[in-house]
C-alpha positions as CSV (number, residue, x, y, z in Angstrom):
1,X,247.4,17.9,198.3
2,X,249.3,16.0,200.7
3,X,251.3,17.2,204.2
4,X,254.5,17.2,204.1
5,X,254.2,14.5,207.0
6,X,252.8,12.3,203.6
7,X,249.2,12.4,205.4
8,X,246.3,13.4,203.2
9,X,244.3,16.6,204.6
10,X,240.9,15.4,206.2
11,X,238.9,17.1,203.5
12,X,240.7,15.8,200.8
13,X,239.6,12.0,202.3
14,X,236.1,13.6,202.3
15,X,236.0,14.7,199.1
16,X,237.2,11.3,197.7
17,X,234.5,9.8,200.2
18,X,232.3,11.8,198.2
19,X,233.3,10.9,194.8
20,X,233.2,7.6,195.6
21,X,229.3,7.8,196.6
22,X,228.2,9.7,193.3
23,X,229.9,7.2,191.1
24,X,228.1,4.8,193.2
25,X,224.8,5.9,193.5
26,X,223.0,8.4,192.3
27,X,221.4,11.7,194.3
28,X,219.3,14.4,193.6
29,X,220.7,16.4,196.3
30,X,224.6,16.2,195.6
31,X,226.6,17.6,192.7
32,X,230.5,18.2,192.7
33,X,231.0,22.0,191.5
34,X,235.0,21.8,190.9
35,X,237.3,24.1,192.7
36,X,236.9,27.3,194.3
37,X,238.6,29.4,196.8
38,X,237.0,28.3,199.9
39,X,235.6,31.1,202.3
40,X,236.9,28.5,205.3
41,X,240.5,28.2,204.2
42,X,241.2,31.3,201.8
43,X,242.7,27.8,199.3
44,X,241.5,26.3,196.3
45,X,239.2,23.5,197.9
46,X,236.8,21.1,196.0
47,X,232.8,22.4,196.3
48,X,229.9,20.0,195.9
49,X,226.0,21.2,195.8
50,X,224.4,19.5,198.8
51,X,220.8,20.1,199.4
52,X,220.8,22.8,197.2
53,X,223.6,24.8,199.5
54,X,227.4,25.4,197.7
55,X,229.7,24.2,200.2
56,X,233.5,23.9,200.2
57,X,234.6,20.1,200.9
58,X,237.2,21.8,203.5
59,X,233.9,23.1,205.5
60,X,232.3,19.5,205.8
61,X,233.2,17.9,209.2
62,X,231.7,14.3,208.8
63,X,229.7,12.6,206.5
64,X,226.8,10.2,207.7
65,X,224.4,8.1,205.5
66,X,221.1,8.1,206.1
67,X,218.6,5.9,204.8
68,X,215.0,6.4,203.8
């Protein structure tokens, strides 16, 4: 969903940030769920499975990589 300024939401960049990294690579601990009301927003948000933990994309603030 886009603002009416034409500006994408910040967790819509996330969650394409996201999709982008499981079509890329693969992870044990990260699973897109589909779309949910969120418990942050009260909207219908995209929810992945990270570390085990449902989370609404709209409650994710930054992503960081990490390597092992």
């Amino acid at each position: 969903m886009r603002r009416r300024s034409g500006r994408m939401k910040k967790s819509e960049l996330i969650h394409y940030r996201l999709q982008a990294m499981l079509r890329e690579h693969t992870f044990s601990d990260l699973e897109y769920l589909g779309k949910r009301k969120s418990y942050n927003s009260g909207e219908m948000e995209h929810w992945y499975s990270i570390g085990g933990n449902e989370v609404p994309v709209d409650s994710i603030e930054e992503l960081e990589s990490v390597e092992e």
